[in-house]
C-alpha positions as CSV (number, residue, x, y, z in Angstrom):
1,X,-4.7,3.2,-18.5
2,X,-8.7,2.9,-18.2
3,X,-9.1,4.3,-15.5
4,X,-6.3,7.2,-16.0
5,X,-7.9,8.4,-19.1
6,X,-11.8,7.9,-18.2
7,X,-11.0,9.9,-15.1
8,X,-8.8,13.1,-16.8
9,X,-11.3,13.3,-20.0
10,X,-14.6,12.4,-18.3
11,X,-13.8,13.7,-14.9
12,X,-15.4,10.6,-12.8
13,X,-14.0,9.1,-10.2
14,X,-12.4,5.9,-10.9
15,X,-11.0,2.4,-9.5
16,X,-7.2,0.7,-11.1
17,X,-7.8,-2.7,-10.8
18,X,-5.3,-5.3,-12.0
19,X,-1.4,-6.4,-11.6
20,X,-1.3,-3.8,-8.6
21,X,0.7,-5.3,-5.8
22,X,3.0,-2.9,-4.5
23,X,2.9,-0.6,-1.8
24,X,4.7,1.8,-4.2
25,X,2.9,1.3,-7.1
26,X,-0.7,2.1,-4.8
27,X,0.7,5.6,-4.1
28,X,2.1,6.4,-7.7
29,X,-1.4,5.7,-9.5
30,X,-3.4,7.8,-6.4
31,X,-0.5,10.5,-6.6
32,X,-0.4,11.0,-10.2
33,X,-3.6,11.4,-10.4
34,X,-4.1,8.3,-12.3
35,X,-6.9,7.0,-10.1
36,X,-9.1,8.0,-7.1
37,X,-9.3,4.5,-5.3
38,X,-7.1,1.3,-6.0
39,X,-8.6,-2.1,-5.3
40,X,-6.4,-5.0,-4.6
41,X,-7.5,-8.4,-4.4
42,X,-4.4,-11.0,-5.0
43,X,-2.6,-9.1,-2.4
44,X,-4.8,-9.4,0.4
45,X,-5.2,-13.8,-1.1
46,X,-1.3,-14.2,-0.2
47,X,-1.7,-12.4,3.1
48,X,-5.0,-10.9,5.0
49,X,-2.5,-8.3,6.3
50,X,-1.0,-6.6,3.1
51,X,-2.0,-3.1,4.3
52,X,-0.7,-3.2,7.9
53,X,2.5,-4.8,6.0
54,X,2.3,-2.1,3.4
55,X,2.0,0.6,5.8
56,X,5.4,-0.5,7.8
57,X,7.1,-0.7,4.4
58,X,6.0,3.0,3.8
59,X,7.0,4.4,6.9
60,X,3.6,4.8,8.4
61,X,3.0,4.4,11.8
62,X,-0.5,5.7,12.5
63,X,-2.3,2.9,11.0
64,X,-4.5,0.8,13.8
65,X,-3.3,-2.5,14.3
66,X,-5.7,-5.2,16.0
67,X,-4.4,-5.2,19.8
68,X,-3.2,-9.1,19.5
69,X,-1.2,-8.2,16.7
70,X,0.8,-5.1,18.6
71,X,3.6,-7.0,19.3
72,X,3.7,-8.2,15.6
73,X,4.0,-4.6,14.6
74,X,6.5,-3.7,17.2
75,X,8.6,-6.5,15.6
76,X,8.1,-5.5,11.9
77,X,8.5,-1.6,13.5
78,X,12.3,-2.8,14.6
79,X,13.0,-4.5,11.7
80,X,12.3,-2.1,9.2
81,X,14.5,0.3,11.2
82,X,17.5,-2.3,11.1
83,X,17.0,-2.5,7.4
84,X,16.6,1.1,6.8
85,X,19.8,1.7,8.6
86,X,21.5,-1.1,6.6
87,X,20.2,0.8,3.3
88,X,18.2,-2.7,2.4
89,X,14.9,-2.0,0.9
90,X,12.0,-3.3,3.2
């Protein structure tokens, strides 16, 4: 809530910090307008590789992936398919 108002009355840029752990709840506070950059921390604790895992789970396929981890990605790529087409949340 900080960061919403200090960025819509002041009209600074500003960081959300704090219980963020979603890949859905990242694009809602940089869509709404709520925020210009979200920092997450915890996330990235539990696994190094929350934003390549974050970008499968939103559909996006243009992130870079380290070479060693390409077949990784394939493998999350054709799992995410079979659980689309199931109508399972990924």
């Amino acid at each position: 809530p900080f960061s919403d108002r200090i960025r819509n009355e002041v009209g600074m840029a500003t960081m959300a910090v704090g219980n963020i752990y979603e890949p859905d709840h990242v694009n809602s506070i940089l869509m709404a307008g709520r925020a210009d950059l979200v920092a997450l921390a915890r996330p990235h604790l539990t696994d190094p590789y929350w934003t390549l895992h974050a970008a499968v789970t939103l559909g996006d396929r243009g992130v870079k992936w380290p070479d060693p981890y390409l077949p990784g990605r394939d493998q999350l790529y054709r799992l995410a398919e079979r659980d689309a087409a199931a109508g399972l949340k990924v």
